[in-house]
N, C-alpha and C positions, 0 to 999 in steps of 0.2 A: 504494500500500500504506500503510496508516493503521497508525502505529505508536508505543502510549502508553508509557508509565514507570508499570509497576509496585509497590507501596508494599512496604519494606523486609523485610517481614515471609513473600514471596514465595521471599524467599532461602532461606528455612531449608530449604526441601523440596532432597532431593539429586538432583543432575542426574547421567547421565551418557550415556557416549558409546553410543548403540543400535548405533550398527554394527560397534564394536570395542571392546568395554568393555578391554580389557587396553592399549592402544595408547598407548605415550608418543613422540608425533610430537618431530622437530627443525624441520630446515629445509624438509624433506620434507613437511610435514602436509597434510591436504587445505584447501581454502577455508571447507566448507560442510559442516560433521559432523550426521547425526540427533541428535537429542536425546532423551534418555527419562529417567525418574525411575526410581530406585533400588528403589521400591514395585514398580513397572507397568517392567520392563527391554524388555518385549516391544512397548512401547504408545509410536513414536514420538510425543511434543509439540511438535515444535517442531524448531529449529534451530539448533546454535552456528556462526557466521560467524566467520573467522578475520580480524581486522582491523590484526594487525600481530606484533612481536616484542618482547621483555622485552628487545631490546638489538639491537647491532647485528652480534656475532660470532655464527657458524655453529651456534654450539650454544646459541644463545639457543632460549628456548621460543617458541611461539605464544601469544598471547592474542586470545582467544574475547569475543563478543559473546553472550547466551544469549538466542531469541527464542520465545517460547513464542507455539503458534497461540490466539488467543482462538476462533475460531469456524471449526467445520468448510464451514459453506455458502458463510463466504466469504475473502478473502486476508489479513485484519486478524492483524497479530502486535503482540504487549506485550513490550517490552525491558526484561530485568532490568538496574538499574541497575550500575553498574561492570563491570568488566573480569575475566578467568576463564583460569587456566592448567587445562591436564591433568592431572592426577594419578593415575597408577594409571587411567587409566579414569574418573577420578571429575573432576567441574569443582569447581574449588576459588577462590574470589575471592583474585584478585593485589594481593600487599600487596609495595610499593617497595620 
């Protein structure tokens, strides 16, 4: 799977969770959420990967990787730079 770096400006657009737009995960969250824009809520893009936690107690959050498909015919995904907590439904870039 071929997987570039996105330029900054990719961010702006708002992602959120397709399959549970309302859902603020803990420790329980899934690995591997749909992705959809805010525009298009119906029109999975993509993928957020869950690849760790904002800490190391139970009620830390998850943080999200956001992988947007580049091309339907084949398996290539573009990674939005930095790291993404949940919010409301909404992916929101994790600031320390």
């Amino acid at each position: 799977m071929s997987q570039e770096e996105l330029p900054a400006m990719t961010t702006e657009q708002t992602y959120i969770a397709a399959a549970c737009p309302h859902y603020s995960p803990l420790k329980q969250s899934q690995r591997k959420v749909p992705l959809a824009t805010s525009d298009q809520p119906d029109h999975i893009c993509g993928v957020a990967q869950r690849v760790g936690y904002t800490g190391t107690s139970a009620r830390d959050r998850p943080l999200y990787r956001l992988k947007l498909k580049t091309s339907l015919a084949s398996f290539k995904t573009a990674v939005i730079p930095g790291f993404f907590v949940l919010e409301q439904g909404i992916f929101v870039p994790y600031e320390q």
